[in-house]
C-alpha positions as CSV (number, residue, x, y, z in Angstrom):
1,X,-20.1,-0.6,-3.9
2,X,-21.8,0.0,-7.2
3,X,-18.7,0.9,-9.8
4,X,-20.3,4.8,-10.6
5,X,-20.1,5.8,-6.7
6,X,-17.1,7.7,-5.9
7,X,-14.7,6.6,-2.9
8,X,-13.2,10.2,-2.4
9,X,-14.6,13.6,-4.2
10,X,-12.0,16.0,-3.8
11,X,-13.2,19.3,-4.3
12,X,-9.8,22.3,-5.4
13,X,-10.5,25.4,-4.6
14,X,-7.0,27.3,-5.8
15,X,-7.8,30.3,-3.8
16,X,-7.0,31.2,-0.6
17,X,-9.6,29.5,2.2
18,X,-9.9,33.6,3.4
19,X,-11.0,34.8,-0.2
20,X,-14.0,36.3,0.5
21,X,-17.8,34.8,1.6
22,X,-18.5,34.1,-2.3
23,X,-15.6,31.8,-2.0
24,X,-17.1,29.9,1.1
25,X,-20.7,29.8,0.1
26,X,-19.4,27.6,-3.0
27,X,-17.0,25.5,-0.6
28,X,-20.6,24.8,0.6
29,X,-22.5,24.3,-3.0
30,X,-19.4,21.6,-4.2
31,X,-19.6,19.8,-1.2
32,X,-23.2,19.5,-0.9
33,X,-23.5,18.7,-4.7
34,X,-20.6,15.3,-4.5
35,X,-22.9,14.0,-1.4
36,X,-25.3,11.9,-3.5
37,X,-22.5,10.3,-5.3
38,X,-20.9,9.1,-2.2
39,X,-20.5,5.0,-1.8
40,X,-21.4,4.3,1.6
41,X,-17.9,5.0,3.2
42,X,-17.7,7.6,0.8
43,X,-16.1,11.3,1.8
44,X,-15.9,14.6,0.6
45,X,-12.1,17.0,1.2
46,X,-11.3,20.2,0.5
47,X,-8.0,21.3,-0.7
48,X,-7.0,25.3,-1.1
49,X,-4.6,27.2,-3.0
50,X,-2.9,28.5,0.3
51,X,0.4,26.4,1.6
52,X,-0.2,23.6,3.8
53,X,0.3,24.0,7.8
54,X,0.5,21.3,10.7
55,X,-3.1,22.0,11.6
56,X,-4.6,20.6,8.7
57,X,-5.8,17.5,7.9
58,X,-3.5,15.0,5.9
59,X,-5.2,15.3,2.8
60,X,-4.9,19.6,3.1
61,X,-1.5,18.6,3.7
62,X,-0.8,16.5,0.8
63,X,-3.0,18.8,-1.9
64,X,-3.0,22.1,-0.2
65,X,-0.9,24.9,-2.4
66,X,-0.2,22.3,-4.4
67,X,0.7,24.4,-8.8
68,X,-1.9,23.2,-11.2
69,X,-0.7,25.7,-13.9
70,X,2.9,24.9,-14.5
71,X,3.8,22.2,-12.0
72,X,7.2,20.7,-12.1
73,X,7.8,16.8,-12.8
74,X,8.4,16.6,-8.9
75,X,5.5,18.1,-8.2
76,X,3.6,16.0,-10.2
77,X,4.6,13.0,-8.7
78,X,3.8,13.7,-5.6
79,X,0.5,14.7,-6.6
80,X,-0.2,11.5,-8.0
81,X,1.1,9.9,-5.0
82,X,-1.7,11.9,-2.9
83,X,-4.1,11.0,-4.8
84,X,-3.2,7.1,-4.4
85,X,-2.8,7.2,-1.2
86,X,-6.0,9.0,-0.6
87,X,-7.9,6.9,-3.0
88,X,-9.4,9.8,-5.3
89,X,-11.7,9.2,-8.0
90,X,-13.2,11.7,-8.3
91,X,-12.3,15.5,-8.7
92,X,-14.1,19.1,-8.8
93,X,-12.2,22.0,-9.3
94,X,-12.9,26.0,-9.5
95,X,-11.5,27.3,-12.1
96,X,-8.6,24.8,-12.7
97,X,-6.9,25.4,-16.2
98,X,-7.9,23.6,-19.2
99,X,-4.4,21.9,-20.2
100,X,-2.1,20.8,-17.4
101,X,0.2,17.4,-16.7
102,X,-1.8,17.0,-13.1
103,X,-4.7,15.7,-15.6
104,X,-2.4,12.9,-17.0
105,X,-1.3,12.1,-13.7
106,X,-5.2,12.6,-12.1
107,X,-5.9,9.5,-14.2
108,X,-3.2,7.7,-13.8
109,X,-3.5,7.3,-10.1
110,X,-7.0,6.3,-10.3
111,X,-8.9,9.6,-10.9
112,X,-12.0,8.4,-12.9
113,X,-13.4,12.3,-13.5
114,X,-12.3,15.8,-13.3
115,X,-14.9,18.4,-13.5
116,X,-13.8,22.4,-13.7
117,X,-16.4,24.9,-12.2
118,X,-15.8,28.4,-13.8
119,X,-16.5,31.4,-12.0
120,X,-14.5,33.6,-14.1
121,X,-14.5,34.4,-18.1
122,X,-12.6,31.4,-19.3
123,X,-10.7,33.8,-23.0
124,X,-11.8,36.4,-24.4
125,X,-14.2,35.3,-27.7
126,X,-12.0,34.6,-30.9
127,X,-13.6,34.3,-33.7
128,X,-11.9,32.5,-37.6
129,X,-8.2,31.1,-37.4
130,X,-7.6,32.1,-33.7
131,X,-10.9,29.8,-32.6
132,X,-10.1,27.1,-34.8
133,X,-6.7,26.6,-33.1
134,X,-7.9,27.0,-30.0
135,X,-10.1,24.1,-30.4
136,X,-7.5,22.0,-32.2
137,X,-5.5,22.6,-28.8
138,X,-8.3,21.4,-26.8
139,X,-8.6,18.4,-29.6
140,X,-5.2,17.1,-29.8
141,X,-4.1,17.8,-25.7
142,X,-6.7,15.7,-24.5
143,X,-5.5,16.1,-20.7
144,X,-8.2,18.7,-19.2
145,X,-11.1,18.1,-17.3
146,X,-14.0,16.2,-18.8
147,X,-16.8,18.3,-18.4
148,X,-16.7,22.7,-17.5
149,X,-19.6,23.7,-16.1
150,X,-20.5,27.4,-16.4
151,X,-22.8,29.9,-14.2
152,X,-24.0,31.9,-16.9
153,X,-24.7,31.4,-21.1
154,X,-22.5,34.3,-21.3
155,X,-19.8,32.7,-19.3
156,X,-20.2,29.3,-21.0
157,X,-19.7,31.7,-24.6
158,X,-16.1,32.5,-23.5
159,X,-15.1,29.2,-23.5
160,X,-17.3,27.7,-26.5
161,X,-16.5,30.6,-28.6
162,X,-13.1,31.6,-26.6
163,X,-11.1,29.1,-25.5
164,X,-12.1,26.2,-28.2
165,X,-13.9,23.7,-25.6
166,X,-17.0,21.7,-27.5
167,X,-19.8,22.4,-26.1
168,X,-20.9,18.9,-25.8
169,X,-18.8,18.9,-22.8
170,X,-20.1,22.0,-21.0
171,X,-23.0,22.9,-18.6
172,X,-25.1,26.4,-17.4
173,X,-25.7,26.1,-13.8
174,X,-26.9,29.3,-12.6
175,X,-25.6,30.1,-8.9
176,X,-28.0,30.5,-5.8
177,X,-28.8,32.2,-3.1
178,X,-29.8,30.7,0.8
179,X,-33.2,31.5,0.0
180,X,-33.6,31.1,4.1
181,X,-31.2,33.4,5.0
182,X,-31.4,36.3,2.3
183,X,-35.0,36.9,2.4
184,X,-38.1,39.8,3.0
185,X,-38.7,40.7,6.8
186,X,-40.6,44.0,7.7
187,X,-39.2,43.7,11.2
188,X,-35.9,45.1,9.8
189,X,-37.4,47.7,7.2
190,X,-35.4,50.3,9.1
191,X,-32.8,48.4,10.2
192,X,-29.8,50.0,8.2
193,X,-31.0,53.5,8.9
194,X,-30.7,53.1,12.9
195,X,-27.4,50.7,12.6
196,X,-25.8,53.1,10.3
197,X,-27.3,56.4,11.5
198,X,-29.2,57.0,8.1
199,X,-32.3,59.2,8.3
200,X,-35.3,56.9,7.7
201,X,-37.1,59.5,5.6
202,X,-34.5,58.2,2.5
203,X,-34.7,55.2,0.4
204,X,-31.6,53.0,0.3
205,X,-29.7,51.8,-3.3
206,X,-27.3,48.9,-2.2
207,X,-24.3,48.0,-3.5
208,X,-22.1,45.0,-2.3
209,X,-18.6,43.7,-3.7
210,X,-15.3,44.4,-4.3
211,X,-14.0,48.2,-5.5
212,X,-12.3,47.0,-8.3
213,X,-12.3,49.8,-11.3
214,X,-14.1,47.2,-13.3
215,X,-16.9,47.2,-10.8
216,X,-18.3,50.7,-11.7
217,X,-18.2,52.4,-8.1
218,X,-17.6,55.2,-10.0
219,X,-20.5,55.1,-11.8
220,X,-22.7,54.7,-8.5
221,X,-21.0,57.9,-7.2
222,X,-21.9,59.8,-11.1
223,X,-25.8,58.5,-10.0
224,X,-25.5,59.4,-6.7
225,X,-23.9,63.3,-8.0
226,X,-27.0,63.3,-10.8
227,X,-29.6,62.4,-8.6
228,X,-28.0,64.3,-5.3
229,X,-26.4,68.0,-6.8
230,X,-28.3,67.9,-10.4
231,X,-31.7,67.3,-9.3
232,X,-31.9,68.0,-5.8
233,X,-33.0,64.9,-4.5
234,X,-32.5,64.2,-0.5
235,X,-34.8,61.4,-0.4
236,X,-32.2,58.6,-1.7
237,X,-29.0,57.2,-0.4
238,X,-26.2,55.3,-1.0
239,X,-25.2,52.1,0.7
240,X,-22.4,50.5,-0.4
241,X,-20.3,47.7,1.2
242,X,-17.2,45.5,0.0
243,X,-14.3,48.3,0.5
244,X,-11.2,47.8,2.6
245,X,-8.6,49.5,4.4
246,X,-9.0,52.7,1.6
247,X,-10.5,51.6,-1.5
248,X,-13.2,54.0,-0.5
249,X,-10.7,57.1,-0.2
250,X,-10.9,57.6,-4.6
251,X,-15.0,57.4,-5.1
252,X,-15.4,60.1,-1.7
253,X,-13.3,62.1,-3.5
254,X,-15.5,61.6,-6.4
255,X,-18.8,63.7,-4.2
256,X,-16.3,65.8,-1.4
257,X,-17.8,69.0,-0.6
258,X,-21.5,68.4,-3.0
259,X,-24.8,67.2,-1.3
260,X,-24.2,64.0,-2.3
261,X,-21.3,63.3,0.0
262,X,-24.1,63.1,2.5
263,X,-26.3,60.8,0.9
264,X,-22.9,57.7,0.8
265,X,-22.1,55.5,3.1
266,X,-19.2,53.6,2.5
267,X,-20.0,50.1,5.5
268,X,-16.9,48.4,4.6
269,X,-17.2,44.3,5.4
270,X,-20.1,43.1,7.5
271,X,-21.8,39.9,8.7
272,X,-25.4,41.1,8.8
273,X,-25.7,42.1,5.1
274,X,-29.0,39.8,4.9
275,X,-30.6,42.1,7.5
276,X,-29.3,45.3,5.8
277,X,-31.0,43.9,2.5
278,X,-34.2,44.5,4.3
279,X,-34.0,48.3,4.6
280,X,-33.4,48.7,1.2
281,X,-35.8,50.2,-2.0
282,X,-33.4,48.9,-4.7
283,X,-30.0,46.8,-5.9
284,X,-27.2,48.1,-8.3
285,X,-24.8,46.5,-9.9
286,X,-23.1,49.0,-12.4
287,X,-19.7,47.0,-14.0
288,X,-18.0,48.5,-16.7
289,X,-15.9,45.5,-17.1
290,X,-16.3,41.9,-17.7
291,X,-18.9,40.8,-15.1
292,X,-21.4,37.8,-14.9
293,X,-23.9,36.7,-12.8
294,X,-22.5,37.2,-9.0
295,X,-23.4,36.3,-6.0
296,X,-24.7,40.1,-4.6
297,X,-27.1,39.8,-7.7
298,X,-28.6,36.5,-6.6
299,X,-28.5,37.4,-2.8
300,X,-30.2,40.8,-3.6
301,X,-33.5,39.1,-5.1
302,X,-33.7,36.6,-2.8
303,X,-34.0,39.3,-0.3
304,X,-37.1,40.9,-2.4
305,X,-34.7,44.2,-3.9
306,X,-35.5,45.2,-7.6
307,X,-32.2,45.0,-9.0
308,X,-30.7,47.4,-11.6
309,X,-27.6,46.0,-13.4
310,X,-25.2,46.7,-16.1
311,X,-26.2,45.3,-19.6
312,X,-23.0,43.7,-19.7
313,X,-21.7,39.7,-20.4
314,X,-23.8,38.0,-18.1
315,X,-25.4,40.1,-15.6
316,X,-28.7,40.6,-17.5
317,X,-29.2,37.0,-17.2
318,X,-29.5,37.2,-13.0
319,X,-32.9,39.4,-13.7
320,X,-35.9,39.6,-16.5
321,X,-35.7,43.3,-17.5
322,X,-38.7,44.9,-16.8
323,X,-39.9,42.4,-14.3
324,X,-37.3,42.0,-11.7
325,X,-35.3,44.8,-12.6
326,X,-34.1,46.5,-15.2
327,X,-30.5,46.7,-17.4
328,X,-29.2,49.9,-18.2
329,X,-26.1,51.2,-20.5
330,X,-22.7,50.5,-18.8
331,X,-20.9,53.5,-17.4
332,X,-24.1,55.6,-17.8
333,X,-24.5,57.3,-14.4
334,X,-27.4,59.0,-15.8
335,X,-29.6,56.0,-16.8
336,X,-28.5,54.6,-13.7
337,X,-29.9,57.7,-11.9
338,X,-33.2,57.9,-14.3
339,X,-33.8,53.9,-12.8
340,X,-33.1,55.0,-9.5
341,X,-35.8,57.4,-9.5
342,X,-38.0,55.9,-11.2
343,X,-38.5,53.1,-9.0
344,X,-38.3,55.4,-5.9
345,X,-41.0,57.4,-7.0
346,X,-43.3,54.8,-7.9
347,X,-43.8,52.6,-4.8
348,X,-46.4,50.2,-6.8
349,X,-43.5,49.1,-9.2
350,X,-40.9,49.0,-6.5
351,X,-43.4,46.6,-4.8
352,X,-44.4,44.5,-7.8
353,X,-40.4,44.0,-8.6
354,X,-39.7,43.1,-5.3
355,X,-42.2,40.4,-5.4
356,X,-41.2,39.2,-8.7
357,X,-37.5,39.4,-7.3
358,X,-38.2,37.3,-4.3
359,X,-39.9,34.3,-6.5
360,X,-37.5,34.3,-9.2
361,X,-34.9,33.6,-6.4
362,X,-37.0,30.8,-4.9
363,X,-37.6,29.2,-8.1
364,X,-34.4,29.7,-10.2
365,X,-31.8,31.3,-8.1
366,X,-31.7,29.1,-4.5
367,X,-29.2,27.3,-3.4
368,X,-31.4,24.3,-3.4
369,X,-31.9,24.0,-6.9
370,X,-28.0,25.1,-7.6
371,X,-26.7,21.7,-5.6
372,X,-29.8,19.8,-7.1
373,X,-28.7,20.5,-10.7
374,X,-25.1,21.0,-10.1
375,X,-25.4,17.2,-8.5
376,X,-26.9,15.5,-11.3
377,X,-24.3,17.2,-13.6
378,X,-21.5,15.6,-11.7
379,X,-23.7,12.6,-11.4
380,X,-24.1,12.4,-15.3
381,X,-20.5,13.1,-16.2
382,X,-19.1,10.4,-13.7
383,X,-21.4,7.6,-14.6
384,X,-20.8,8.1,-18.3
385,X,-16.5,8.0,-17.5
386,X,-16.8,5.0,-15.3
387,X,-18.9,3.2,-18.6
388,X,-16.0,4.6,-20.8
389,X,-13.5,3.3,-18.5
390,X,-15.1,-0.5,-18.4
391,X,-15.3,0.0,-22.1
392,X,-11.4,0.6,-22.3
């Protein structure tokens, strides 16, 4: 076997294997994107942050719930024992911390390279004094992973100009959509208004993800209140999906007894949201908190919806204002409601977004071209360890 293949790509997903569909369409990206490096007995396991049980494999039971923040000596060791015994070299990680002893005892065992895949802010930016030690952390504790790879420039800032790490040894890889599955189908134009019992004679804003304050529900419900009881519109309505059990209870409050309590619909968690895509004029994502690129945002366009989105961090980088979409101020329900309108009312820019939406997906937001350049990433970092290594 040529000395850069890998043996065993374990791929650490610290979350719980039920987090949420985001969580499992990455399981899928990682796995995909080790494949080319494979020797030819080569193989590919995933390990979560959940405890172990007696139906999983032996190598979920040796790695599964295992700490990577503060693990204790004895749980280092048998850590290292895992990996030995199941012949790692090769690691990829979401969102495992820059300093930790499992790094020491990753390459002790054999572990050639670690790679960390961030989906969250890594710090808050620090500018002066704060940066420089920051760095000089990252500098003198040389036991993190060798290369961070980043979906946005916005989240790569936070840990350049955050948390110290050089940028030499960080990457953008935008994330991507199933171009297959989220995509444009007339047959399904009024598909949410007969599944959901919406009158067809309104155009549908769509909202999917979690209800999180940071998330700026509320500021969907101020559009839909603007647009709804300030200017009388009946033509527009509200889908939004994501809420459980009665996270929706707060942002109904928000509209009780106004005419826009009858232009939300709160759909909860749902396994057709590609078809639902279809009935709708236009996507919004209004965060008022830290928020980058997310999945919704990729899964929106490649579905052929103009897409509306906080100017905020990193979610102006999922559209090209004016072409795609547009950005608008965070927390403004008003803007958001002027956007709204404006591409309801104009049917030839709706259409011309939505066409620009749909190609921007295929050609910079697909999954296809995520595992491509996530792959030779990992494939570039690992080839220029194992040359290091031979070196040493």
């Amino acid at each position: 076997m040529s000395s850069h293949l890998v043996r065993h790509a374990l791929v650490i997903i610290p979350n719980s294997r039920h987090a949420n569909f985001a969580i499992t369409s990455l399981v899928d990206t990682f796995s995909r994107a080790c494949e080319p490096l494979l020797g030819a007995n080569g193989r590919v396991s995933v390990t979560y942050g959940d405890p172990p049980t007696e139906a999983q494999t032996p190598v979920q039971a040796d790695f599964d719930g295992s700490p990577l923040r503060n693990p204790s000596a004895e749980e280092v060791a048998r850590l290292s024992t895992a990996i030995r015994r199941h012949e790692v070299d090769f690691v990829l990680g979401l969102d495992i911390p820059t300093i930790s002893p499992i790094y020491s005892a990753f390459r002790a065992s054999g572990v050639k390279s670690v790679v960390s895949y961030f989906g969250a802010p890594m710090s808050a930016l620090n500018s002066g004094v704060r940066l420089l030690l920051k760095r000089a952390e990252i500098a003198v504790r040389q036991r993190g992973p060798d290369h961070f790879v980043f979906e946005t420039e916005a989240m790569r800032s936070t840990g350049v100009h955050g948390r110290g790490v050089p940028l030499e040894r960080t990457s953008v890889v935008l994330l991507g959509a199933d171009t297959d599955r989220f995509r444009p189908d007339p047959a399904d134009c009024w598909y949410a208004h007969d599944t959901l019992g919406i009158s067809r004679d309104r155009k549908l804003v769509f909202y999917s993800g979690h209800f999180e304050p940071r998330k700026g529900v509320a500021v969907l419900m101020e559009a839909a209140r603007v647009l709804c009881n300030t200017r009388g519109r009946r033509d527009v309505h509200f889908l939004l999906l994501g809420n459980r059990e009665n996270e929706a209870g707060p942002f109904e409050a928000m509209i009780a007894g106004t005419p826009a309590a009858e232009h939300v619909t709160f759909g909860g968690y749902r396994n057709d949201v590609e078809r639902l895509h279809r009935s709708c004029a236009v996507g919004a994502i209004a965060s008022t908190g830290w928020d980058s690129m997310t999945m919704s945002s990729v899964e929106m366009q490649a579905s052929g919806l103009p897409l509306l989105v906080s100017r905020l961090q990193g979610l102006p980088e999922s559209i090209e204002d004016g072409q795609t979409g547009y950005t608008f101020t965070p927390g403004s329900g008003e803007e958001l409601a002027t956007r709204i309108a404006e591409l309801v009312d104009n049917d030839l820019l709706r259409v011309r977004m939505a066409s620009a939406a749909r190609a921007r997906a295929e050609r910079f937001l697909s999954r296809h071209r995520q595992v491509n350049e996530l792959s030779a990433v990992l494939e570039q970092e690992h080839r220029r360890n194992v040359r290091r290594l031979g070196r040493g």
